[in-house]
MIVEXMI-268448 format. One record per atom (N, C-alpha, C): x, y, z. Coordinates in steps of 0.02 Angstrom, whole numbers, padded with zeros to 5 digits, always signed. Layout:
<sites>
XYZ;...
</sites>
This chain:
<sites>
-01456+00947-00238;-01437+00888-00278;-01416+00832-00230;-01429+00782-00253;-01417+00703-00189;-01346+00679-00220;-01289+00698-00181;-01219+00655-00179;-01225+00605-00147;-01288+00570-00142;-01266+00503-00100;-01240+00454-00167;-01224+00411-00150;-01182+00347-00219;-01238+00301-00173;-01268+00274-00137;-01293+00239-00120;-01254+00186-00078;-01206+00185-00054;-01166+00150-00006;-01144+00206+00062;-01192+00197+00113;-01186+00241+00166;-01124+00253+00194;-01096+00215+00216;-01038+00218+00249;-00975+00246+00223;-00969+00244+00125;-00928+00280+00089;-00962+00361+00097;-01011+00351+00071;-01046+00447+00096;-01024+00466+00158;-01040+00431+00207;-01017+00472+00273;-00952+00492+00282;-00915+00444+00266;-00836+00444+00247;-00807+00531+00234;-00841+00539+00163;-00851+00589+00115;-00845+00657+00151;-00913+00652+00161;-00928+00705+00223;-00868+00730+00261;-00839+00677+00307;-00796+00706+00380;-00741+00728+00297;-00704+00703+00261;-00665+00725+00244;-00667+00804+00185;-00738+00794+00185;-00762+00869+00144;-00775+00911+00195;-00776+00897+00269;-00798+00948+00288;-00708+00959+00331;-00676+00931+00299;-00593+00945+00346;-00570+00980+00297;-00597+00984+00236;-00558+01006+00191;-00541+01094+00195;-00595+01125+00257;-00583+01207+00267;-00526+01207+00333;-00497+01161+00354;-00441+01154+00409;-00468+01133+00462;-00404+01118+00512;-00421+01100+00579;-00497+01099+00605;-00509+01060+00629;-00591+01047+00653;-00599+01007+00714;-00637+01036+00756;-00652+00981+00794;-00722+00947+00808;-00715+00893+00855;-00791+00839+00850;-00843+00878+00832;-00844+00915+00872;-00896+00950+00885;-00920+00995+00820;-00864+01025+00793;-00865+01075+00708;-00866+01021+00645;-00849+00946+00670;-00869+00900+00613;-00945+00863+00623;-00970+00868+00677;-01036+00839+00675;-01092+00875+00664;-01072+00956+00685;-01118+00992+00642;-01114+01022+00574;-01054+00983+00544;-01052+01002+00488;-01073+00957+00436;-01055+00927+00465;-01088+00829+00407;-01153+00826+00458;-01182+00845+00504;-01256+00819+00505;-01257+00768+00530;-01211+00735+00545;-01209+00634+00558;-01219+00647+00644;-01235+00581+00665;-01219+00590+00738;-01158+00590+00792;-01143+00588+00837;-01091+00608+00869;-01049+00536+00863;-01074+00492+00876;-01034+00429+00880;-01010+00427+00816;-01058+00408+00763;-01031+00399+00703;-00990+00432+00680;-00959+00500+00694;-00931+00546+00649;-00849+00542+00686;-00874+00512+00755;-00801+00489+00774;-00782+00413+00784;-00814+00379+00756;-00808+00314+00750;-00757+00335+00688;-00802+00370+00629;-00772+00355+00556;-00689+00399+00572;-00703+00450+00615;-00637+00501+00614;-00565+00439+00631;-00601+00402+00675;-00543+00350+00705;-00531+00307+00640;-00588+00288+00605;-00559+00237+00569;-00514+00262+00501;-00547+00339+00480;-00485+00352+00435;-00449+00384+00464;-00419+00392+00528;-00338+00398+00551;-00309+00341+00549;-00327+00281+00553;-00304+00222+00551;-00270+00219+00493;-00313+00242+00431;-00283+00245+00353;-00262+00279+00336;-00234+00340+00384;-00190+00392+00378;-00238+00445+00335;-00293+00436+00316;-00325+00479+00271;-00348+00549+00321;-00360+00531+00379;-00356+00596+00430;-00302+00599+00468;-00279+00648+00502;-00220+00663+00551;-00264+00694+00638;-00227+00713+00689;-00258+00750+00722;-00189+00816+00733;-00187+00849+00763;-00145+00910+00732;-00131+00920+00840;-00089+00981+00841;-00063+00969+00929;-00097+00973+00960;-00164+01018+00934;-00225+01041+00990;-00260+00990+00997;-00259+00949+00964;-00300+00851+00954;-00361+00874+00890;-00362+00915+00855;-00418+00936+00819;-00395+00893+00762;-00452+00856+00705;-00445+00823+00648;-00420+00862+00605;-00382+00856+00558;-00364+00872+00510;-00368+00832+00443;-00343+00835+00391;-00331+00782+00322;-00265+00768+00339;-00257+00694+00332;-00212+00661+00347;-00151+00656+00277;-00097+00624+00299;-00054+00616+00230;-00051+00589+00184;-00089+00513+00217;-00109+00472+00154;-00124+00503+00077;-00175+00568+00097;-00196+00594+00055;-00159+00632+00018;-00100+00662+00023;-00064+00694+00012;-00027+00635-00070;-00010+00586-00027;+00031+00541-00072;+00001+00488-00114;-00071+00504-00103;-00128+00488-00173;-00116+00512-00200;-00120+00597-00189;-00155+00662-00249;-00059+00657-00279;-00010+00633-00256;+00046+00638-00286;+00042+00574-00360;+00019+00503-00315;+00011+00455-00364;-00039+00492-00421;-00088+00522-00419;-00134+00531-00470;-00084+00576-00528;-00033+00617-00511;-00011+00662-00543;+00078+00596-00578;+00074+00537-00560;+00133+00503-00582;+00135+00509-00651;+00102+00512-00685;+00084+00486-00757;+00118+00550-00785;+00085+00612-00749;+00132+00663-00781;+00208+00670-00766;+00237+00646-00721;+00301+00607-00691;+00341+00606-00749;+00306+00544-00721;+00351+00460-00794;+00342+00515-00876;+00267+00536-00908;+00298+00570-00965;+00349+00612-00981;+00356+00647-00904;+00425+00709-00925;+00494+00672-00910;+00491+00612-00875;+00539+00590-00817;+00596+00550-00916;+00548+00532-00950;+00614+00502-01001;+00677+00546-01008;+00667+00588-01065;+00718+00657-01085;+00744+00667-01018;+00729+00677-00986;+00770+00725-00918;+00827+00657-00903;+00792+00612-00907;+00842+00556-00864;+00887+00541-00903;+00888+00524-00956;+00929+00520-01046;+01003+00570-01041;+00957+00618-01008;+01004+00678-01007;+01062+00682-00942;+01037+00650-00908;+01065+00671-00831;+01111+00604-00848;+01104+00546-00862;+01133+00489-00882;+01197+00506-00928;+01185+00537-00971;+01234+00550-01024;+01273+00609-00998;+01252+00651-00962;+01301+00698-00947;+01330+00677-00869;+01307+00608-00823;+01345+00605-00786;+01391+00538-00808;+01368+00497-00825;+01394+00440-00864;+01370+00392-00809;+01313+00403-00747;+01311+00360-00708;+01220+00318-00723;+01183+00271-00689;+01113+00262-00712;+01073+00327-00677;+01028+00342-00694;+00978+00385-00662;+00901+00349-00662;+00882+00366-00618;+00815+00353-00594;+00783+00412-00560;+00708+00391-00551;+00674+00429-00521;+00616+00372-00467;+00619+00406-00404;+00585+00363-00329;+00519+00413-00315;+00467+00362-00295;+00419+00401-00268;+00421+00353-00174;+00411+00382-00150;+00375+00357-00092;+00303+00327-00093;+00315+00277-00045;+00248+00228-00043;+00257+00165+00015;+00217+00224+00071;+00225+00199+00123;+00288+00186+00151;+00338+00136+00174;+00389+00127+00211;+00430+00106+00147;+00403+00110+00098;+00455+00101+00027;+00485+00148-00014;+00541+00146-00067;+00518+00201-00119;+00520+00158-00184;+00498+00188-00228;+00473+00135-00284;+00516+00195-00342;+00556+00142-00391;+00593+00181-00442;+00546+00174-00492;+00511+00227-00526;+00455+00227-00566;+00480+00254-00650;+00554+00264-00647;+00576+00286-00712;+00657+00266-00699;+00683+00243-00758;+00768+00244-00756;+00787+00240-00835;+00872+00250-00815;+00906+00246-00868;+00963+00238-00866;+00982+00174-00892;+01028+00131-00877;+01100+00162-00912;+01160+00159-00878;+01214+00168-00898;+01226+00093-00946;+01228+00109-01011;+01235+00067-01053;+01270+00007-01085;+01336+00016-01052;+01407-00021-01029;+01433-00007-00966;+01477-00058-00936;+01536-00054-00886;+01472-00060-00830;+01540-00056-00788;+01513-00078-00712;+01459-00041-00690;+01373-00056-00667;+01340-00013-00660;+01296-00034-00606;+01242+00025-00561;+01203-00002-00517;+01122-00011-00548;+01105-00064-00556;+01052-00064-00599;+00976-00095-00556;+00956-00036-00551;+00894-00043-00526;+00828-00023-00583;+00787-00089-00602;+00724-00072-00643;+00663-00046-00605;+00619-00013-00654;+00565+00017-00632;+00522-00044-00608;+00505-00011-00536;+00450-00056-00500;+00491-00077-00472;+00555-00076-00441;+00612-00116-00421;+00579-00066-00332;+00574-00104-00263;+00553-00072-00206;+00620-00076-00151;+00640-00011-00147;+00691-00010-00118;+00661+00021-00047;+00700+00025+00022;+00694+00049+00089;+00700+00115+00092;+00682+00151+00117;+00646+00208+00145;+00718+00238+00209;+00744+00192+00237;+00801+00208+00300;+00880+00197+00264;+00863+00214+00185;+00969+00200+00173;+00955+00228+00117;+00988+00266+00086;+00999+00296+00018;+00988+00371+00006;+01035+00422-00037;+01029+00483-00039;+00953+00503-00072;+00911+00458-00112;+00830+00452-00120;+00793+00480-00073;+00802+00416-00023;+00760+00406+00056;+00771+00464+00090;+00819+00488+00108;+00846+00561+00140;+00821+00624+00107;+00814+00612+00026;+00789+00658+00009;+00701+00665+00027;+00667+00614+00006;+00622+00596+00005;+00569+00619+00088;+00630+00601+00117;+00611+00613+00178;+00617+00672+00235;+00668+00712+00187;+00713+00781+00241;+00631+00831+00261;+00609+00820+00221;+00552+00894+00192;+00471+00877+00256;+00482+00817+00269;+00424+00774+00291;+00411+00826+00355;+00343+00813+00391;+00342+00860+00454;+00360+00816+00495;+00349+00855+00555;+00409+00844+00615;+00401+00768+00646;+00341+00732+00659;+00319+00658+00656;+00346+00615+00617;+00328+00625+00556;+00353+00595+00521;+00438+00575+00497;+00470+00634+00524;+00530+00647+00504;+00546+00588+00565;+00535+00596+00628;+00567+00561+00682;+00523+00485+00691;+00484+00492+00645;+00464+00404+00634;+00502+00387+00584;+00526+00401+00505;+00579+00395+00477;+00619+00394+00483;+00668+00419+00553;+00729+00415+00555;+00752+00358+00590;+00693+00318+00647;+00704+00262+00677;+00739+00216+00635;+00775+00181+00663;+00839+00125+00638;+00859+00166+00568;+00863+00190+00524;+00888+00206+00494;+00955+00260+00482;+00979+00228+00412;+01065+00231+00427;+01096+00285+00401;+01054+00359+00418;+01053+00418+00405;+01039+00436+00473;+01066+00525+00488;+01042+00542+00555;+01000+00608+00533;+00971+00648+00587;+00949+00703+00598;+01005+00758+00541;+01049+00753+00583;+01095+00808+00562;+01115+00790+00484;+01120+00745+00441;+01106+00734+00380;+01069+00759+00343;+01001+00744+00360;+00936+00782+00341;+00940+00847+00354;+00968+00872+00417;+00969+00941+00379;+01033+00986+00329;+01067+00929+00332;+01122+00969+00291;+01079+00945+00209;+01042+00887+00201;+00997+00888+00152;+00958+00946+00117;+00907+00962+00189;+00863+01047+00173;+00914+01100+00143;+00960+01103+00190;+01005+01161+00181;+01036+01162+00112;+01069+01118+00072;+01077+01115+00024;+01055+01089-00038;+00979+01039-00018;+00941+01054-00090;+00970+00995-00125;+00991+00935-00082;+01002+00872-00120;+01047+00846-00068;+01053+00769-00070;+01067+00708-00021;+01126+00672-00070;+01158+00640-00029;+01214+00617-00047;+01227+00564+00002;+01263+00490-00041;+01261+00448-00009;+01318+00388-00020;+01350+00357+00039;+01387+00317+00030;+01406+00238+00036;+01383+00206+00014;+01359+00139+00040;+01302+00127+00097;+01281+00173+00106;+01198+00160+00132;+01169+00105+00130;+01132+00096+00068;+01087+00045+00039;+01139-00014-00013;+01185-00021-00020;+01229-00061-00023;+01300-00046-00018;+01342-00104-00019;+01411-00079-00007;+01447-00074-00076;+01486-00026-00078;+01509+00020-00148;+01463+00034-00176;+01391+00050-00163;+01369+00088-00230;+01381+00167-00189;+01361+00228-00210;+01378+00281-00185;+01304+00325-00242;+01281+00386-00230;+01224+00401-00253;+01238+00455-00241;+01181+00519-00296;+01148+00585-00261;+01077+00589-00298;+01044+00610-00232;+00987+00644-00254;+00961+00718-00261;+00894+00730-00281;+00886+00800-00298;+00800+00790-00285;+00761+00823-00252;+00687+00828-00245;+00672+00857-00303;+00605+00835-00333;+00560+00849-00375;+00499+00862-00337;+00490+00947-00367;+00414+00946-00296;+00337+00949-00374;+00289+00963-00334;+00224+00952-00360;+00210+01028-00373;+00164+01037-00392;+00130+01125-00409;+00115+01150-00361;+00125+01123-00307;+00103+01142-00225;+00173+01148-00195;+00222+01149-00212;+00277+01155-00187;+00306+01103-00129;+00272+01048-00124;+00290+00992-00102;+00338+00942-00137;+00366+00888-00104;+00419+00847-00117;+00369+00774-00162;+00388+00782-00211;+00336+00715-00211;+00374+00635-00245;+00461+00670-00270;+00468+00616-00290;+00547+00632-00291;+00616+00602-00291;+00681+00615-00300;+00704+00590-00366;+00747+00621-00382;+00791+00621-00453;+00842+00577-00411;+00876+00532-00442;+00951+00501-00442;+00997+00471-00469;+01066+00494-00465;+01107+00464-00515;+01148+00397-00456;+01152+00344-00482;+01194+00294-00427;+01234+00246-00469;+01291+00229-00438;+01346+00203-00460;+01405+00167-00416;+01454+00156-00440;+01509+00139-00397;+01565+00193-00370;+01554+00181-00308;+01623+00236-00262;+01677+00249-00310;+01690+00186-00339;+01746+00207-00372;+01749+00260-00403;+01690+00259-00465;+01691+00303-00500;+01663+00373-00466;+01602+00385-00448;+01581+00449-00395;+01594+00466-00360;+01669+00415-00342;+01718+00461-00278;+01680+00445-00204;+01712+00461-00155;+01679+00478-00086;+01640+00548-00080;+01663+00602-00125;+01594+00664-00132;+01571+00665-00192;+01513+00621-00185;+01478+00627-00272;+01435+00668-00284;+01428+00716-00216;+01390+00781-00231;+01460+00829-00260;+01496+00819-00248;+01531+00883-00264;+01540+00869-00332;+01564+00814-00368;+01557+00787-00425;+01497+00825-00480;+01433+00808-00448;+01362+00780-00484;+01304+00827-00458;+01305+00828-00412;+01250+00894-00374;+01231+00953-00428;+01260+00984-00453;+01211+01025-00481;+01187+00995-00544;+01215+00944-00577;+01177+00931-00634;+01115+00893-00616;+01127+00858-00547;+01071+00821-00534;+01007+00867-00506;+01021+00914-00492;+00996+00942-00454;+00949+01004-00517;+00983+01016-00580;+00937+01043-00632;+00891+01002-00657;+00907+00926-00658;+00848+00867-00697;+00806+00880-00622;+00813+00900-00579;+00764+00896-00526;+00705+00959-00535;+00745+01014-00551;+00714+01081-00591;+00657+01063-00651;+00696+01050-00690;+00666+01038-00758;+00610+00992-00756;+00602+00940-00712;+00557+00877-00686;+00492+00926-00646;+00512+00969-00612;+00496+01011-00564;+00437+01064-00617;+00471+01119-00664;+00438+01139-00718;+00396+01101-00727;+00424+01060-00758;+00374+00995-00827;+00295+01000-00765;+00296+00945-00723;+00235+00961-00673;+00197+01028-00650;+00233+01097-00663;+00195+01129-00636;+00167+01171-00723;+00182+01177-00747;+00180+01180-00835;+00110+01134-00845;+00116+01083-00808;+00059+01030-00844;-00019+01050-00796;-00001+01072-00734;-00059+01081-00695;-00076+01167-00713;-00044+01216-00756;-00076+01268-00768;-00153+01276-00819;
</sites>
């Protein structure tokens, strides 16, 4: 059968990344696998590392890059945002603080669901609202899980350290204190995908005042079940 679409350069594309899709590969195991010639197949390998759509791995062999990773997450948002109402309703009312939910996107994170504490003093961030990637118990979350590159390109200037992130892993949610502004105070909770990846954080954020200086000790496990239940809902939907 002919998979060409008739635009060469998207087909060839195709190829290097269908033929990465059985793991690590090198020039040599991608040019006889796509058929293309030697230049071309590393012309294109360079140009989708550029777009992050390939990686090269320690031995220097191609791999699928992350980009791809945090497509196949965007494609699955929709199932997100449907489960993400109720859960947040809930986490809102039983902490009395706003809750949201962040995806990553690129050097951003993007709040793609909330729910606003309804009166009194509150931190109010709307959906589509693009917050930084280097300050907030979100970003830390968002970011603890990342591989080892990535983790130490994320952590540059940013106002979290190493040893944060792992007290993050270790306990399964981030906590935060004027980070990303002064007096608000936060916790987060990872929401992973059916693959057991990180693909998006739960959070409740507010004022110090009220969440104290430990608003994990406060809030952590409730935040940390809407992270569960968010968690279900996605893998429930991909069976």
């Amino acid at each position: 059968m002919d998979n060409s679409s008739g635009v060469g350069v998207i087909d060839k594309a195709a190829h290097v990344l269908d033929a990465l899709e059985a793991g690590p590969t090198t020039l040599a195991q991608l040019v006889a696998a796509t058929g293309l010639a030697r230049p071309t197949v590393h012309r294109l390998a360079l140009a989708l590392i550029h777009h992050r759509l390939v990686s090269r791995d320690i031995q220097g062999r191609f791999v699928l890059g992350s980009r791809l990773v945090e497509l196949a997450s965007a494609a699955g948002e929709d199932r997100l945002i449907a489960s993400a109402g109720p859960v947040l309703m809930q986490l809102r009312d039983a902490t009395g603080e706003s809750s949201q939910i962040f995806r990553r996107q690129g050097e951003w994170r993007i709040c793609v669901a909330s729910a606003e504490r309804p009166i009194g003093l509150r931190d109010t961030i709307p959906v589509g609202t693009k917050l930084s990637m280097k300050a907030g118990s979100a970003a830390q979350v968002l970011l603890a899980w990342e591989d080892h590159d990535r983790l130490l390109e994320g952590l540059q200037a940013a106002r979290f350290t190493p040893t944060v992130l792992a007290g993050v892993r270790r306990r399964g949610w981030g906590q935060s204190l004027g980070e990303r502004e002064p007096g608000v105070a936060s916790v987060s909770a990872p929401v992973r995908g059916p693959s057991g990846r990180v693909i998006a954080a739960v959070s409740i954020s507010g004022p110090i005042e009220r969440l104290t200086r430990q608003p994990g000790r406060l809030h952590a496990e409730v935040v940390c079940n809407a992270a569960r239940l968010l968690t279900e809902a996605l893998r429930k939907s991909n069976d």
